[in-house]
FIVEXTI-122950 format. One record per residue (C-alpha): x negated, y negated, z. Coordinates in steps of 0.5 Angstrom, whole numbers, plus 500, padded with zeros to 3 digits. Example, Ala and Ser with C-alpha at 12.3 -4.5 7.8 and 13.67 -1.06 7.14 Angstrom:
# residues 2
    x    y    z
  475  509  516
  473  502  514
***
This chain:
# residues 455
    x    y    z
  561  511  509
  555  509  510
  549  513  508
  544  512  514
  538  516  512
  536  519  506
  531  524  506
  527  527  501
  527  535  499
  520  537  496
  522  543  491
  516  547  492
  513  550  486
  509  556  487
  504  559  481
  501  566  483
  496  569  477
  496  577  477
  489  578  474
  483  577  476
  478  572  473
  484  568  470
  485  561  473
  490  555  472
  486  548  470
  491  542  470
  498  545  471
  503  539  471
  509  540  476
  514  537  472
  512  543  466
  515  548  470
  522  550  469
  524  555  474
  522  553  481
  524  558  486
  532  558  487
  535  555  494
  541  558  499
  547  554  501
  548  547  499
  542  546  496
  544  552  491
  551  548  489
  547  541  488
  542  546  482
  549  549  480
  552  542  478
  545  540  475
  545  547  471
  553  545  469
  550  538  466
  544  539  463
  545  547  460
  539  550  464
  535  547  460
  531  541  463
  525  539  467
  526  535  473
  523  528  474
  520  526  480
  518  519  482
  511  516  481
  510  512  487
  513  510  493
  517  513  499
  521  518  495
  517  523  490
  522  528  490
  526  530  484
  532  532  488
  534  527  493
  539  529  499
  544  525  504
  543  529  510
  545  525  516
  551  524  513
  556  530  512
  563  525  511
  560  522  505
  561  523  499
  555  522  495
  551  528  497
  545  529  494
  541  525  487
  537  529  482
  533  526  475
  531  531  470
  530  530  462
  534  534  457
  529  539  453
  535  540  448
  535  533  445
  529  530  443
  527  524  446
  533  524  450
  530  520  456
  531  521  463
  537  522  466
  539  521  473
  545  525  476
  549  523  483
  552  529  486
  558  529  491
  561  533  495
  570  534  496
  572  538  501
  569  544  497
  568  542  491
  561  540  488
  561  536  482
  558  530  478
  560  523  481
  556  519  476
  550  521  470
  547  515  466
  541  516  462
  536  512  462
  530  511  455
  524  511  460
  519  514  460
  518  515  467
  521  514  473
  517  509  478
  520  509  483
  527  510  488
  529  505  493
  536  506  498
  539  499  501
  545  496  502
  544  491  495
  551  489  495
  554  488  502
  559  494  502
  556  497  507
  555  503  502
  547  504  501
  546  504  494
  540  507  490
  535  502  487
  530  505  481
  526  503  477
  525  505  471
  517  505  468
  512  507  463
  506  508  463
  504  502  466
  507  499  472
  506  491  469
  514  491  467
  518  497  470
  526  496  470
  531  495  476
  538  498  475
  542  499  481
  547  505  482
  553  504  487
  559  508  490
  566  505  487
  571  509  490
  569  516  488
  564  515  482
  557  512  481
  557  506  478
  550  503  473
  548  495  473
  542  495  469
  540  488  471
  534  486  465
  529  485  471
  523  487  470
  516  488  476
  510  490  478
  512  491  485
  518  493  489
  520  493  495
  528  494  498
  528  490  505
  532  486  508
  527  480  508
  532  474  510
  534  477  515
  542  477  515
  544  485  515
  543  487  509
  538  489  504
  534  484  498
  531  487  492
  524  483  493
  519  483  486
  513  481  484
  510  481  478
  504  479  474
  502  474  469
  504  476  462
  505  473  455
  511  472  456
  513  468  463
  508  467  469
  507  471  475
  512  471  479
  516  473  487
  523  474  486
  530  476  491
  535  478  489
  542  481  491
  548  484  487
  554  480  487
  561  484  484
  558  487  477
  552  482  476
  545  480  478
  545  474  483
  537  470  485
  536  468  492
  529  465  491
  524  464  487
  517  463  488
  509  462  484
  505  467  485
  497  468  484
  496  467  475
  490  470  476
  493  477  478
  492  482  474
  495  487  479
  495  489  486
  491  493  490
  496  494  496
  504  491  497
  506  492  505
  512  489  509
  512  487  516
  511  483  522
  506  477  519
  507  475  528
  511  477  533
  518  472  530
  517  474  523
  518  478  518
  514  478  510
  510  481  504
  503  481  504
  501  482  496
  493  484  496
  492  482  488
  487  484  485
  483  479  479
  478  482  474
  473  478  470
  468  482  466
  465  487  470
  467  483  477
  473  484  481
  476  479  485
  480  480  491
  486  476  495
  492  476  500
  499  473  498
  504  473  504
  511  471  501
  517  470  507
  524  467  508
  524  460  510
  530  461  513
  531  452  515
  529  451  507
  532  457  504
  528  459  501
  522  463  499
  515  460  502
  508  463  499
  503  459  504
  497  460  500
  499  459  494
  496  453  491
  500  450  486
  494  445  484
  490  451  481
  495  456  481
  491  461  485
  491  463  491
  483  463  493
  482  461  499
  484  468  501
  479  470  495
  474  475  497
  469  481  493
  471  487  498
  477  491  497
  478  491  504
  487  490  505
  492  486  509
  493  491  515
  495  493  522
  488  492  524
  489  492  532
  495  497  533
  500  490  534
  505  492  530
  503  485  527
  499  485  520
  493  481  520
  490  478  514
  482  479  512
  477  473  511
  471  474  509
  465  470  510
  457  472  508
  453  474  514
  447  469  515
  442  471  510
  446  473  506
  446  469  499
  450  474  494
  456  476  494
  458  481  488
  452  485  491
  454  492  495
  448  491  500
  452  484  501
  454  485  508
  460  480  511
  464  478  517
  471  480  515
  476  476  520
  482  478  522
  488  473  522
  495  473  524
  500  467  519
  504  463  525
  509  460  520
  512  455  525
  506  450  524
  502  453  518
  495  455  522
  491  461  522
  490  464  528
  484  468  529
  485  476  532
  478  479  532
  472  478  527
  469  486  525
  462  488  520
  465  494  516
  461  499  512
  466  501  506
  461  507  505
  461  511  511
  468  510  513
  467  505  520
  467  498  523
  465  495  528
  468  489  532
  463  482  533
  463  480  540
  464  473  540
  457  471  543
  454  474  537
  458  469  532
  453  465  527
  448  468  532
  447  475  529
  446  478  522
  446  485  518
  442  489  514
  446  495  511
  440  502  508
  444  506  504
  439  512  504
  438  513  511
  446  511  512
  444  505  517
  446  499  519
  442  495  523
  444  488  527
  438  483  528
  439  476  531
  439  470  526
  433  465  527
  435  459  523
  430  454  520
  433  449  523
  433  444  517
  440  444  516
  440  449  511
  442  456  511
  435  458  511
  433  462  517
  429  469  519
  431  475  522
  429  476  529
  430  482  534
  434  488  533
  440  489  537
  443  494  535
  443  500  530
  449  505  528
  446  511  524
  450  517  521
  447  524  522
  449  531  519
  451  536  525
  444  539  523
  440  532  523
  443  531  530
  441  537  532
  434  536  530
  434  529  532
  428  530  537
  424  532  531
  426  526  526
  424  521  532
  432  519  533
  433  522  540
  435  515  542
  443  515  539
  448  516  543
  454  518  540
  460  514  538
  464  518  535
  465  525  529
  468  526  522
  467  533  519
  460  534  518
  459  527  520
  456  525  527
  457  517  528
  451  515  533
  448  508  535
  441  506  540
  440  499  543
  433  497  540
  432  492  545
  436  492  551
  433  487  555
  434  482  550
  440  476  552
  444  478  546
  443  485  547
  450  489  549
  452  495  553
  453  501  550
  460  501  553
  461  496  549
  459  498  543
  463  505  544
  469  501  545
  468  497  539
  466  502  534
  472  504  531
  473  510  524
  477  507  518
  479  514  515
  477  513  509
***
């Protein structure tokens, strides 16, 4: 009775204005009432919740992650007795909360297997996984307010014929359901921030019989106020972990790092490589650009970003700051860092470019905005053993254009481009200024280095 998929209804809500002139600012889908009506199945699962809810409810639809849908239906599995489930807050009862329903299907009767109302204020988000090892997946929700520093577990699972409700009293910023000590089954991994009340914390966890049970433990970054990014995956090709992209405020500055939690499968344990419990932090990971842990070479393995300062480069808060962000993969087996690619990364225009070896510690970067310019220059260092040196000969220049900038670039004086590649309205192109030069590449070379973000 397993479910093996658990797909997403989108309702569609459709708002048609028949006068001219008029117009709707700012129109909250969970305001409207009476979504347009569906057929079949999907009409008896909107019977059962008129029959519950007296007709008279909003649907409520998950804030993050993969399930936005107010609605949430099995539709790989006709055998199972779960068939769909539904969240929605009555209008008949004042701060009523909200309540999420799960509705099964006997033969052909259609019917509320369990309803448990929670006092909420929004639904942060639902997850699917086998928690308990029944070979049944169970829904995991997290009930929120109106931050994501202390959302609430609770756990419904399929008993026989009705749902069933565990409210765990475990609260988190983030969350995800996975099988992350790779034995089979699903764990709820959390993470959360620092708080007045306990320190920030990565917690596992699995259900047991009617109870809560805590597989691992481990600290987390103090200093994190939130995270910018949670991602699972390959951290290399034998193992599995979560890389958490925390972000620190101080004042007007933000500060970034890389937390990568993993089951250590010969301790038992959960194992937070970057951690250091001296200070508490996780800073060698610390870097003042947004740039996230990532798939950056299409491996199937998430890679982690160092950032160094470019040579010349001397602060680094400022935005014309430019950096080498390099690209490593965690090999757990003996704790190294084990170098990808290193790549100069212009945030405002939606692209990087990869370093070629030779030019590492050799070559620097000047970044002009208004001219949408980025400018690599050999490096001339003093000599004196300081960070002191000058710029030297232009290698390489990556400019975006306009459509009609680039048709008119004989005109402006930049017919020397050649095109790398086109975004909208934007055409991203690149000269070689000098290129005789022994530090000078091929403009084969820079095509295939030269890569758009997506931004």
């Amino acid at each position: 009775m397993k479910l093996k998929k658990i797909a997403m209804m989108c309702i569609i809500l459709v708002v048609t204005m028949f006068f001219s002139g008029c117009s709707v600012v700012g129109v909250d889908p969970q305001t409207l009432m009476s979504p347009p009506r569906p057929t079949g199945e999907k009409e008896k699962i909107h019977e059962v919740l008129d029959e519950e809810a007296g007709g008279d409810y909003t649907l409520k639809y998950p804030r993050r992650g993969q399930y936005r849908s107010a609605i949430i239906i099995d539709e790989s599995n006709r055998s199972s007795l779960l068939e769909a489930v539904v969240l929605y807050q009555s209008n008949s009862t004042e701060n009523a909360g909200i309540t999420i329903m799960f509705v099964g299907r006997e033969g052909a009767e259609w019917k509320n297997i369990g309803s448990f109302t929670n006092p909420a204020t929004q639904v942060d988000q639902v997850q699917f996984g086998d928690v308990d090892k029944d070979g049944s997946l169970d829904v995991i929700v997290g009930w929120g307010g109106s931050t994501n520093t202390s959302n609430e577990i609770c756990v419904y699972s399929l008993r026989g014929n009705v749902v069933e409700e565990l409210r765990t009293e475990r609260s988190y910023s983030e969350m995800i359901v996975t099988d992350l000590d790779a034995d089979g089954y699903e764990e709820i991994f959390t993470a959360s921030v620092t708080t007045p009340d306990q320190p920030a914390s990565a917690n596992l966890y699995r259900v047991r019989g009617s109870a809560i049970e805590t597989v691992g433990v481990a600290d987390l970054d103090v200093e994190v106020t939130s995270y910018l990014s949670v991602s699972a995956g390959m951290i290399n090709e034998d193992q599995y972990g979560i890389f958490l992209d925390g972000v620190k405020s101080a004042g007007t500055i933000s500060a970034y790092v890389t937390e990568l939690v993993y089951w250590d499968s010969a301790q038992q344990r959960l194992a937070v490589p970057f951690y250091d419990p001296g200070t508490g932090t996780a800073n060698y990971m610390r870097r003042y650009i947004s740039v996230t842990s990532q798939d950056i070479n299409g491996d199937k393995v998430i890679e982690i970003p160092v950032l160094t300062l470019l040579p010349g480069n001397t602060n680094p808060t400022s935005e014309e700051t430019c950096y080498l962000t390099n690209w490593y993969r965690y090999l757990n087996q003996d704790d190294t860092l084990e170098r990808v690619m290193g790549v100069v990364t212009n945030s405002r225009e939606g692209y990087w470019f990869m370093v070629p070896d030779m030019w590492r510690d050799q070559v620097t970067v000047r970044v002009d905005y208004p001219s949408r310019t980025m400018a690599f220059y050999e490096w001339l260092p003093s000599g004196d053993g300081t960070q002191n040196g000058a710029i030297g000969a232009a290698l390489l220049r990556i400019q975006v254009f306009t459509e009609e900038e680039w048709k008119n670039r004989s005109a402006t004086g930049t017919e020397g481009f050649t095109e790398l590649a086109r975004n909208d309205n934007s055409i991203y192109a690149a000269s070689l200024p000098q290129p005789d030069h022994a530090l000078s590449l091929r403009m084969e070379d820079v095509i295939e280095s030269f890569e758009l973000t997506g931004r």
